[in-house]
C-alpha positions as a Markdown table, in Angstrom:
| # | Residue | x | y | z |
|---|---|---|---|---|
| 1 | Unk | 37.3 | 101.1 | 56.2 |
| 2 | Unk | 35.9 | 98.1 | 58.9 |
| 3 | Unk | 37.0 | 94.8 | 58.3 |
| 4 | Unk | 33.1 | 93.9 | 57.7 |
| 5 | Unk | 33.0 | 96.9 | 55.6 |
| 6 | Unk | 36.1 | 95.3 | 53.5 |
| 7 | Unk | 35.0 | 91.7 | 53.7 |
| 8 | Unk | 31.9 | 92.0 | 52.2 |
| 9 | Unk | 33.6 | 93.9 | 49.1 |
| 10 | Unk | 35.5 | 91.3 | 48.6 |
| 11 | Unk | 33.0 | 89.0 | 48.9 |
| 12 | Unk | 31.2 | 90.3 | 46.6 |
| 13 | Unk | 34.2 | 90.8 | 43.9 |
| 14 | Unk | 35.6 | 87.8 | 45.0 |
| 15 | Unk | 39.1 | 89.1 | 44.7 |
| 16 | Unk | 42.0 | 86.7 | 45.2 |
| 17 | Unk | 45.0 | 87.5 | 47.3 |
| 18 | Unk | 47.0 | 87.9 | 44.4 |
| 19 | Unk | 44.9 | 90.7 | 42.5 |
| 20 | Unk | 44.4 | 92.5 | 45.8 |
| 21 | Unk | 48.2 | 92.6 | 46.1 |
| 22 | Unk | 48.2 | 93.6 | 42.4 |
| 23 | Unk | 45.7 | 96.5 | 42.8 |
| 24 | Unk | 47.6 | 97.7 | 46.0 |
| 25 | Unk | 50.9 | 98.1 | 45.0 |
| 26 | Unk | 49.8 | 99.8 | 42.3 |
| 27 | Unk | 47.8 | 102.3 | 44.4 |
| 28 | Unk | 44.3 | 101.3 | 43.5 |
| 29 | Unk | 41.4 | 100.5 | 46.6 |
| 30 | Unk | 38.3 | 99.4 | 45.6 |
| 31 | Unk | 35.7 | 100.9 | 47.8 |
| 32 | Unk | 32.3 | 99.9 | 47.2 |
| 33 | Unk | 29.9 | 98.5 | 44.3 |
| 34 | Unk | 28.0 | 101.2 | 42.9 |
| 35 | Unk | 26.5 | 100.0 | 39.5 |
| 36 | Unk | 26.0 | 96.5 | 37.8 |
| 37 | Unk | 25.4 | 96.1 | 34.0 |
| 38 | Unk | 25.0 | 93.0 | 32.2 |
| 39 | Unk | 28.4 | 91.6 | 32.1 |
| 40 | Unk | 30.1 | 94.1 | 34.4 |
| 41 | Unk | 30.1 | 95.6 | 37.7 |
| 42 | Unk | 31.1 | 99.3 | 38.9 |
| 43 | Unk | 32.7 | 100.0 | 42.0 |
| 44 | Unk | 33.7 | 103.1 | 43.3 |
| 45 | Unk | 37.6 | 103.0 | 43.8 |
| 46 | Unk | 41.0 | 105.6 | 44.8 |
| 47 | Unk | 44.1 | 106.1 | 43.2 |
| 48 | Unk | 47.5 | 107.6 | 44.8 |
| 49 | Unk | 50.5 | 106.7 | 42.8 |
| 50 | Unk | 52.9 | 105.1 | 45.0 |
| 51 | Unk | 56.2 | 106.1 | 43.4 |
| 52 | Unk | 54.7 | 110.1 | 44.0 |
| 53 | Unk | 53.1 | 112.1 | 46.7 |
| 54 | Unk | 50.1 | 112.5 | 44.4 |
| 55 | Unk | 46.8 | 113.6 | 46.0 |
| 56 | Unk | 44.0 | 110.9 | 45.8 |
| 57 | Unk | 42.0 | 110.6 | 42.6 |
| 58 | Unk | 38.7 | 109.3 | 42.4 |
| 59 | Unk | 37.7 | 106.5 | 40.2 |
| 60 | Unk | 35.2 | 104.3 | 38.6 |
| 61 | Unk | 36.2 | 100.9 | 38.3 |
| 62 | Unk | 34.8 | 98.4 | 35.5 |
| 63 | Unk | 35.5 | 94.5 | 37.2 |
| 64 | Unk | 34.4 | 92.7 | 33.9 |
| 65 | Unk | 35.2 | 89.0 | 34.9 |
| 66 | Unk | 35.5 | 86.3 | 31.8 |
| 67 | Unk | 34.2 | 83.7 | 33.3 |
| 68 | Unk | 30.8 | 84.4 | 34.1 |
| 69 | Unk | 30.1 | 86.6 | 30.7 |
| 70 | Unk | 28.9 | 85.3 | 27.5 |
| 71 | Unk | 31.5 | 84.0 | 25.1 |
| 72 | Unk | 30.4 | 85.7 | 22.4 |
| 73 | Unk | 30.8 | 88.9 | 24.5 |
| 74 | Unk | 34.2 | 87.9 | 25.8 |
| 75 | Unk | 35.5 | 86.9 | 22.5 |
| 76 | Unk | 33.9 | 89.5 | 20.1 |
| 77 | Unk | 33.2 | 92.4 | 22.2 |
| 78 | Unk | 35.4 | 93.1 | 24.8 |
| 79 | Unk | 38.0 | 92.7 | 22.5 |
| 80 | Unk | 36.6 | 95.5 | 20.7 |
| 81 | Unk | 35.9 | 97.5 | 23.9 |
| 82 | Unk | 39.2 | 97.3 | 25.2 |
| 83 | Unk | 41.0 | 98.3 | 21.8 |
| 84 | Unk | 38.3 | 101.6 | 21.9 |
| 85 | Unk | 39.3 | 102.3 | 25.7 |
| 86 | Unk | 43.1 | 102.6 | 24.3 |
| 87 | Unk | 42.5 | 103.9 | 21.4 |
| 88 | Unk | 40.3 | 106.9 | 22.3 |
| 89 | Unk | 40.8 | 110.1 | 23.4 |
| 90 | Unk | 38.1 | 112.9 | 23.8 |
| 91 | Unk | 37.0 | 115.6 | 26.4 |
| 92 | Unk | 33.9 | 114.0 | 26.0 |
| 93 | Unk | 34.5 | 111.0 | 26.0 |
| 94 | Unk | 34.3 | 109.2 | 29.5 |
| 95 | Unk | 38.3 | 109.2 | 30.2 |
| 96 | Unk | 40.0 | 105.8 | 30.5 |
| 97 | Unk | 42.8 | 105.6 | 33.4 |
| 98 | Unk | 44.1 | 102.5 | 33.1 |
| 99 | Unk | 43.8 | 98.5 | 32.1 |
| 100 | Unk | 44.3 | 96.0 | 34.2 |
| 101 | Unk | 44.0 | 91.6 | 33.4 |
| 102 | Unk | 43.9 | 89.4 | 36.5 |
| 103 | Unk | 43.7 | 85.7 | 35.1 |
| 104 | Unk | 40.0 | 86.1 | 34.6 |
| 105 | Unk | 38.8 | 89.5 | 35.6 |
| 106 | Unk | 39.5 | 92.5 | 33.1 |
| 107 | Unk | 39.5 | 96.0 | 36.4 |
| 108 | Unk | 39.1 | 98.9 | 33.6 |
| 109 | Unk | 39.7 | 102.1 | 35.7 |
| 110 | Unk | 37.6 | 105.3 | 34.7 |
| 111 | Unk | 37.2 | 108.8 | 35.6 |
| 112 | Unk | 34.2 | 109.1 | 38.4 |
| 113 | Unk | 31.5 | 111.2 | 36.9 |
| 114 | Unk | 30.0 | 112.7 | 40.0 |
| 115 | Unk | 26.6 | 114.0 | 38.8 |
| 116 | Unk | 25.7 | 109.7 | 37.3 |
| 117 | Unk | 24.1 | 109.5 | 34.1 |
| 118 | Unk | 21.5 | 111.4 | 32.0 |
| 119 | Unk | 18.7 | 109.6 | 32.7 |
| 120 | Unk | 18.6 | 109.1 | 36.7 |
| 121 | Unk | 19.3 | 113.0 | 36.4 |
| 122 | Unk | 16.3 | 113.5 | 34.4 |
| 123 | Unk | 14.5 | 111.5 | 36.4 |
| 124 | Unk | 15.2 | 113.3 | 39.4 |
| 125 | Unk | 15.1 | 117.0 | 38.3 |
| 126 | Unk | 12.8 | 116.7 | 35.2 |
| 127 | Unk | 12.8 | 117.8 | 31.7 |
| 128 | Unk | 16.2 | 119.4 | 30.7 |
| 129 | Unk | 16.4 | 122.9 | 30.0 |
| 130 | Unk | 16.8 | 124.0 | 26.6 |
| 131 | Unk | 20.1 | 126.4 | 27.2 |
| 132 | Unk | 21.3 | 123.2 | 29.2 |
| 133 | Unk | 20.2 | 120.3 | 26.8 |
| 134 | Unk | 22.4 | 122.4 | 23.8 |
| 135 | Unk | 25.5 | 122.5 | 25.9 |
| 136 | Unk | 25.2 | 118.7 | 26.2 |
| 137 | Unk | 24.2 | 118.0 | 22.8 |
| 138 | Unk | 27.0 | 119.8 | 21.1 |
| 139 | Unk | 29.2 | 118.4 | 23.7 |
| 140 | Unk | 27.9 | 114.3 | 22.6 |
| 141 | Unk | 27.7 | 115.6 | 19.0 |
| 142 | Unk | 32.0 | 116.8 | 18.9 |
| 143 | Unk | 32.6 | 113.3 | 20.8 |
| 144 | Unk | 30.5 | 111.1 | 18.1 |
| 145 | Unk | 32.4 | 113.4 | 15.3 |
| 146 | Unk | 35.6 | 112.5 | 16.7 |
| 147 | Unk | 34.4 | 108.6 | 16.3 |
| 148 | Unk | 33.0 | 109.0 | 13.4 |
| 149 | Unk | 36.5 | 110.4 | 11.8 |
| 150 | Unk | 38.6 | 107.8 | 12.9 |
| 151 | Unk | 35.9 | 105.5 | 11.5 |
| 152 | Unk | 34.6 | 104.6 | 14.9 |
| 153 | Unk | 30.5 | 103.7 | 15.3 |
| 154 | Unk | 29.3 | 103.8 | 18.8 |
| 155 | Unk | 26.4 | 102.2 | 18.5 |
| 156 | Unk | 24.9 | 102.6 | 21.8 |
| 157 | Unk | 24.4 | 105.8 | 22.4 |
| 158 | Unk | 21.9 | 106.1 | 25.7 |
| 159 | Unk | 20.7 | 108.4 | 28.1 |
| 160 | Unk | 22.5 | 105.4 | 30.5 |
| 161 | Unk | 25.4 | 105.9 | 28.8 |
| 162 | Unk | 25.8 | 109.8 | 28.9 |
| 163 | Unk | 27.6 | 110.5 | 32.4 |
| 164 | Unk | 27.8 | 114.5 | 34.0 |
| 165 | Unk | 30.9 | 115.4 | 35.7 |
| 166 | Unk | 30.8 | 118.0 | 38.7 |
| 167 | Unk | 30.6 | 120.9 | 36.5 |
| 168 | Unk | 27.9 | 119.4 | 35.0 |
| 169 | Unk | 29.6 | 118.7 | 31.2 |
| 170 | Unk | 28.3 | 115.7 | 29.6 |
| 171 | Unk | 30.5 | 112.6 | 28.5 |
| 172 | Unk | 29.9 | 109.3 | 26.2 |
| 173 | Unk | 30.7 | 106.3 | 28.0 |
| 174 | Unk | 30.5 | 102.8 | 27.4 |
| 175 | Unk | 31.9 | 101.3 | 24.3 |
| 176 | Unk | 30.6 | 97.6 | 24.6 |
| 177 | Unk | 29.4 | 97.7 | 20.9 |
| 178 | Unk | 31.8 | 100.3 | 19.3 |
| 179 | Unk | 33.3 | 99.2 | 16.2 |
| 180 | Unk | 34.9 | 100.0 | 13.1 |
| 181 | Unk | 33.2 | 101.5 | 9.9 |
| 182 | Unk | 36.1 | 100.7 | 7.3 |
| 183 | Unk | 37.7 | 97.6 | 6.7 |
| 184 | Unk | 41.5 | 98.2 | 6.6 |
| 185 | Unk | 41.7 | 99.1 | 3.1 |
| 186 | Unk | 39.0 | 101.7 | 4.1 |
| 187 | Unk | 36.0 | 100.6 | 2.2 |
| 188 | Unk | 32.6 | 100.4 | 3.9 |
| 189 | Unk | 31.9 | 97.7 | 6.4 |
| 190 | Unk | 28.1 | 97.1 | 7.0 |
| 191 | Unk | 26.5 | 96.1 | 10.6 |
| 192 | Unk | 24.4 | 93.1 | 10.9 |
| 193 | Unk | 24.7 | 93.1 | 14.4 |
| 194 | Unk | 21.3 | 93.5 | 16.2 |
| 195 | Unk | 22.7 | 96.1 | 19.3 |
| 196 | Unk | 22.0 | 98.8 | 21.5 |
| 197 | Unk | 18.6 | 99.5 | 22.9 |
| 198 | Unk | 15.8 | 99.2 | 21.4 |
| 199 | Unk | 14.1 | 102.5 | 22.4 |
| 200 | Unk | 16.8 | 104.1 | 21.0 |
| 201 | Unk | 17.4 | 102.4 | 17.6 |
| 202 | Unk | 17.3 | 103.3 | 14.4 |
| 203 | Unk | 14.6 | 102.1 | 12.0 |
| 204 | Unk | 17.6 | 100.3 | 9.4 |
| 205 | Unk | 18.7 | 98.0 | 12.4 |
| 206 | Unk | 15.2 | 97.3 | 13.2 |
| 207 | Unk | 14.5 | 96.5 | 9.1 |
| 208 | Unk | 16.8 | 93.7 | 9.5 |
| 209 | Unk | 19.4 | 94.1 | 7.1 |
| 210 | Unk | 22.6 | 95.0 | 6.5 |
| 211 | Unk | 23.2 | 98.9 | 8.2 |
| 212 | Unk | 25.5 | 101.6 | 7.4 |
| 213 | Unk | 26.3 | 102.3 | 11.5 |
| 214 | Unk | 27.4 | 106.1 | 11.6 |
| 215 | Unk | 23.7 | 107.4 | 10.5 |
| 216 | Unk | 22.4 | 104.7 | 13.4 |
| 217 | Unk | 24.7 | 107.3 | 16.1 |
| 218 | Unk | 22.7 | 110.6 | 14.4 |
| 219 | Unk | 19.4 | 108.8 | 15.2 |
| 220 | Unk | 20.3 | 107.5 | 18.9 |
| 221 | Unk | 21.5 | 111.0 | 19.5 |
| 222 | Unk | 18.0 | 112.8 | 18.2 |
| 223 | Unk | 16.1 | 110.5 | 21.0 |
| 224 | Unk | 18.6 | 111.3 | 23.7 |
| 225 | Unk | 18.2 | 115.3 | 22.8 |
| 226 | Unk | 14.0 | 114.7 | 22.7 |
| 227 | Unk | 14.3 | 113.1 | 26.1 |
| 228 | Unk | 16.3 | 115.7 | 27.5 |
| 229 | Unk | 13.6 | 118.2 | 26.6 |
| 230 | Unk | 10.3 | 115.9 | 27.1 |
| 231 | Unk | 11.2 | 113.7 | 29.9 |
| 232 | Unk | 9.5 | 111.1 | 27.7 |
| 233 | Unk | 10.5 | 108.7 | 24.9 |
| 234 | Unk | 9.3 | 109.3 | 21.6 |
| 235 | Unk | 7.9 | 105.9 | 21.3 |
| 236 | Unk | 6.6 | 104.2 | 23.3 |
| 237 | Unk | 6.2 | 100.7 | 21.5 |
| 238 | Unk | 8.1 | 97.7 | 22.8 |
| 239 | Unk | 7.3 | 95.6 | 20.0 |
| 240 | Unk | 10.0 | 95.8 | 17.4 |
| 241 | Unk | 7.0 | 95.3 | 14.0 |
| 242 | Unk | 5.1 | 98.6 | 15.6 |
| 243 | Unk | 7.7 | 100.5 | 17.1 |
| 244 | Unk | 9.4 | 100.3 | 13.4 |
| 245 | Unk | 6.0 | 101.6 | 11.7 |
| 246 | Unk | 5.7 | 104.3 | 14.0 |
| 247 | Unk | 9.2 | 105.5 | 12.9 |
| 248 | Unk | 9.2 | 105.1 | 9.6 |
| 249 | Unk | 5.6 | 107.1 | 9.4 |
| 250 | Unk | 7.1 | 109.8 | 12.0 |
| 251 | Unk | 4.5 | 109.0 | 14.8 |
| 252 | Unk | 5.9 | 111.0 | 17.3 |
| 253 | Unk | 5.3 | 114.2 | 18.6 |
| 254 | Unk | 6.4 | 116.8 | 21.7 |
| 255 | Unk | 5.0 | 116.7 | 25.1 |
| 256 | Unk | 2.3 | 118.7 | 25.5 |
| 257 | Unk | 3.3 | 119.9 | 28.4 |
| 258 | Unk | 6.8 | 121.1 | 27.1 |
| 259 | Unk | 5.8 | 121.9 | 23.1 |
| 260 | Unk | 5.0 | 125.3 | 23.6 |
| 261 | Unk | 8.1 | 126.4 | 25.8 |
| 262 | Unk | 10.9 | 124.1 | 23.0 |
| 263 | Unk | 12.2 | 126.7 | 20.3 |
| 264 | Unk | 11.2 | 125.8 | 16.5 |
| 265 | Unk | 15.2 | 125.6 | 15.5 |
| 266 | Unk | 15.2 | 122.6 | 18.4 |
| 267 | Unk | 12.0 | 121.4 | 17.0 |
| 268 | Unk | 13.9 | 121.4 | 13.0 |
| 269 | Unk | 16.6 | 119.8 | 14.8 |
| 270 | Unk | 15.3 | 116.6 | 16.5 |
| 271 | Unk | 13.2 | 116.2 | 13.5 |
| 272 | Unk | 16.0 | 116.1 | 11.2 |
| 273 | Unk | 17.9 | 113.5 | 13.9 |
| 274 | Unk | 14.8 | 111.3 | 13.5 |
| 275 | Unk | 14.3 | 111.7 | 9.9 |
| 276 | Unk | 13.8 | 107.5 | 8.9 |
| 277 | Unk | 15.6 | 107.5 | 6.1 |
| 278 | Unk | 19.4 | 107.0 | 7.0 |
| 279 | Unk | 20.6 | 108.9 | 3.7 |
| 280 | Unk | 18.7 | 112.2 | 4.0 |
| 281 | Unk | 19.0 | 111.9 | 8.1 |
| 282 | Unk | 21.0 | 114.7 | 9.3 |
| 283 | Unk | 24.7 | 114.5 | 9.2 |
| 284 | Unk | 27.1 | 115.0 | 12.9 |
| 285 | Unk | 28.5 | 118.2 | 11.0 |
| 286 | Unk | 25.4 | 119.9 | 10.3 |
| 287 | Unk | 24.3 | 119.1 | 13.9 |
| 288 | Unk | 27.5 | 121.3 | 15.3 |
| 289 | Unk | 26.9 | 124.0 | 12.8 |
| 290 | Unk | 22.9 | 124.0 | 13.0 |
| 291 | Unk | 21.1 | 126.9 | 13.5 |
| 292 | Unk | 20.0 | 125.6 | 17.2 |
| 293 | Unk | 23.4 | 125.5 | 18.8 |
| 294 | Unk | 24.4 | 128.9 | 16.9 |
| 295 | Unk | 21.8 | 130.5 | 19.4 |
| 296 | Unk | 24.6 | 130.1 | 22.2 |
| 297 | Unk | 27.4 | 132.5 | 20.4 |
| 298 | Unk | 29.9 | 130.7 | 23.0 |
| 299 | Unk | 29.5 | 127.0 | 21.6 |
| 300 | Unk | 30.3 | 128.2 | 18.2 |
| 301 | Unk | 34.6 | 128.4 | 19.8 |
| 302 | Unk | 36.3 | 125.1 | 20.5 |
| 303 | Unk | 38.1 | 124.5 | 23.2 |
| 304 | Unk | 41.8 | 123.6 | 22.8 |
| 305 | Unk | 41.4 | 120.2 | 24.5 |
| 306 | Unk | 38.5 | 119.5 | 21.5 |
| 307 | Unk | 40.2 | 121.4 | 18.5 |
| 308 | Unk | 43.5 | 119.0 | 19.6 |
| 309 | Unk | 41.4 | 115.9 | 19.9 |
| 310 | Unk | 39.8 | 116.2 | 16.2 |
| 311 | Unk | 42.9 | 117.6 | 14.3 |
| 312 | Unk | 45.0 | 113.8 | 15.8 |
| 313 | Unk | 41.2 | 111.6 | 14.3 |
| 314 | Unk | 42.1 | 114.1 | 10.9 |
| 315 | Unk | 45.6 | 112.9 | 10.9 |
| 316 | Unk | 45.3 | 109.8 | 11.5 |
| 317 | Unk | 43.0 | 109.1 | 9.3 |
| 318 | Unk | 44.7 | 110.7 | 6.7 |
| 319 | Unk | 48.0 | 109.1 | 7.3 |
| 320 | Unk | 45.9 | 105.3 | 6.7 |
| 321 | Unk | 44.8 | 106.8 | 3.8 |
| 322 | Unk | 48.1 | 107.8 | 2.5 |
| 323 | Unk | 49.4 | 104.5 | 3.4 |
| 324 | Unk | 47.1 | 102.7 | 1.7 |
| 325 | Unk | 47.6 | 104.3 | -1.2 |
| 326 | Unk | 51.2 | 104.0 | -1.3 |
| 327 | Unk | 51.0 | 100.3 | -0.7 |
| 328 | Unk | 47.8 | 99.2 | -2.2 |
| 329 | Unk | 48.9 | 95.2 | -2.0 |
| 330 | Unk | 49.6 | 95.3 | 1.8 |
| 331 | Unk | 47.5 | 92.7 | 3.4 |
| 332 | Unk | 44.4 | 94.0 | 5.5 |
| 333 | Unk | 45.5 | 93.5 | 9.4 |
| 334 | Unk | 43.5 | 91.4 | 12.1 |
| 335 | Unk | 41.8 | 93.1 | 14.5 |
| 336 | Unk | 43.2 | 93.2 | 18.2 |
| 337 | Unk | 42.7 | 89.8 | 20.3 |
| 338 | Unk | 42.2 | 90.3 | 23.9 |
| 339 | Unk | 45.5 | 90.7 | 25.6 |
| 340 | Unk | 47.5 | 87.9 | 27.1 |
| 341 | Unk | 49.2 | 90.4 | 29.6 |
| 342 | Unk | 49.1 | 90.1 | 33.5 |
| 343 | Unk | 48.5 | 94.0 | 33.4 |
| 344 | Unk | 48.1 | 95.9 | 30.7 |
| 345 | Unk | 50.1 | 99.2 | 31.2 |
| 346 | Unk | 48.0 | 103.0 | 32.1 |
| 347 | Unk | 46.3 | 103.9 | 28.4 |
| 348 | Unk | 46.3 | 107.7 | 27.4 |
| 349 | Unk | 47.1 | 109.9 | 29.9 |
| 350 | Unk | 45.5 | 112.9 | 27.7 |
| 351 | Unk | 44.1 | 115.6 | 30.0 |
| 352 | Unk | 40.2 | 115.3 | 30.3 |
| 353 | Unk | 38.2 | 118.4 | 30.9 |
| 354 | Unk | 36.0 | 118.4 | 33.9 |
């Protein structure tokens, strides 16, 4: 890399002497910027572990810096974020490398997904395929069943925020507004928070009240599985008071274009993803079981990496439940503060498949 090359990265991240010499000597080198969200920016980075002859990963690097972001972001959810990033571990779930706190500036390293996300591939290359759009689906379906057994809402489930890997396999990412479902004591916790976006929310958030957040996943998902095989959103309103009628009297329909060539068991299955009601709405379960992905014999086997990644969420949610039954008096814990650390140390190092 040119000294221009490098100055105007560091320009740009504004990195101080000492965080450069704490990303080098621990073998990360930022490259270049290559995505900006709200609060965060995404630069494409290397890894060689220095204490190893490793060959050279490629990562994606979150910089989130504190200083310039919201404080209700930086004090409710990042805290959150970063305790989901530790926390889980999916094959479909974008995997997390490792943590890092500089004073101000939180460097979350990821796994590159090569193929970017869902929608600047639909973009691109059009409508999704049906054979290819139920390969993805399941795959986001087992990774929302995973959070949803540890209790775990994701609530922002996008086209943005489904990323493709090399081998084109499809993986949730960004867990901004991910919380819990259960309080410690592992009784219902509603969501008042207004989050997400809003083509892609359910009609109980836009209602305005209080929101049981796991059915608010099934929804999200439905409108990323119709855009995969429309190329279109299902509605179109921007206004919260009409987009909300539209939902709750099913005004929506399949492209014309694309109606004739979707299969009726896909058809049943978006429509029971967008069903308004949160109660009846189809549950994750039924959506790995359903008739549509049956129709690919081969989706119906779990691969060890999944089956592994679902029986840990089963025992670990039935170990807090034993505990709490044990020891019905204990005290409900706080929830995890950000971190005081100079660096946090690497999070799971469970294998990831590509």
């Amino acid at each position: 890399m040119d000294s221009k090359a490098k100055f105007h990265i560091d320009e740009d991240l504004k990195l101080t002497g000492s965080e450069q010499l704490t990303l080098a000597t621990r073998g990360y080198k930022i490259i270049k910027k290559i995505n900006e969200g709200s609060y965060a920016k995404v630069y494409l980075a290397e890894y060689r572990n220095p204490s190893k002859n490793d060959k050279l990963s490629i990562l994606a690097c979150k910089v989130i810096d504190t200083n310039t972001a919201p404080k209700d972001f930086v004090k409710k959810f990042l805290p959150r974020e970063i305790e989901m990033l530790i926390k889980l571990n999916h094959p479909h779930l974008v995997h997390t490398h490792s943590i890092f706190q500089r004073r101000y500036k939180y460097f979350i390293f990821m796994r590159f997904m090569e193929h970017g996300d869902l929608l600047e591939y639909i973009l691109q290359k059009g409508a999704v395929l049906e054979d290819q759009a139920r390969i993805w689906t399941r795959q986001l379906a087992l990774a929302i069943q995973y959070m949803h057994e540890l209790e775990i809402s994701h609530r922002d489930i996008k086209c943005e925020n489904v990323l493709l890997t090399a081998n084109h396999n499809a993986k949730l990412s960004d867990f901004g507004f991910a919380r819990y479902c259960v309080d410690k004591k592992m009784n219902d916790v509603y969501s008042e928070t207004f989050c997400g976006s809003l083509s892609y929310t359910a009609p109980e958030i836009l209602q305005g009240a209080p929101y049981h957040p796991k059915p608010t996943d099934i929804w999200s998902l439905g409108i990323v599985l119709y855009v995969m095989i429309n190329r279109a959103m299902p509605f179109e309103d921007k206004q919260i008071k009409p987009l909300y009628q539209a939902q709750m009297s099913r005004n929506w329909k399949f492209r014309t274009r694309y109606v004739d060539s979707i299969s009726e068991s896909c058809k049943r299955l978006v429509t029971a993803m967008l069903d308004p009601n949160h109660v009846s709405r189809i549950k994750i379960d039924k959506i790995i079981n359903s008739e549509w992905v049956a129709m690919d014999s081969r989706l119906l086997e779990w691969s060890p990496q999944e089956t592994m990644a679902y029986k840990k969420a089963r025992d670990e949610r039935s170990q807090l439940v034993k505990k709490i039954e044990s020891d019905p008096e204990e005290p409900a814990k706080e929830t995890a503060s950000l971190p005081d650390k100079t660096v946090m140390a690497i999070t799971n190092n469970g294998s990831s498949a590509s």
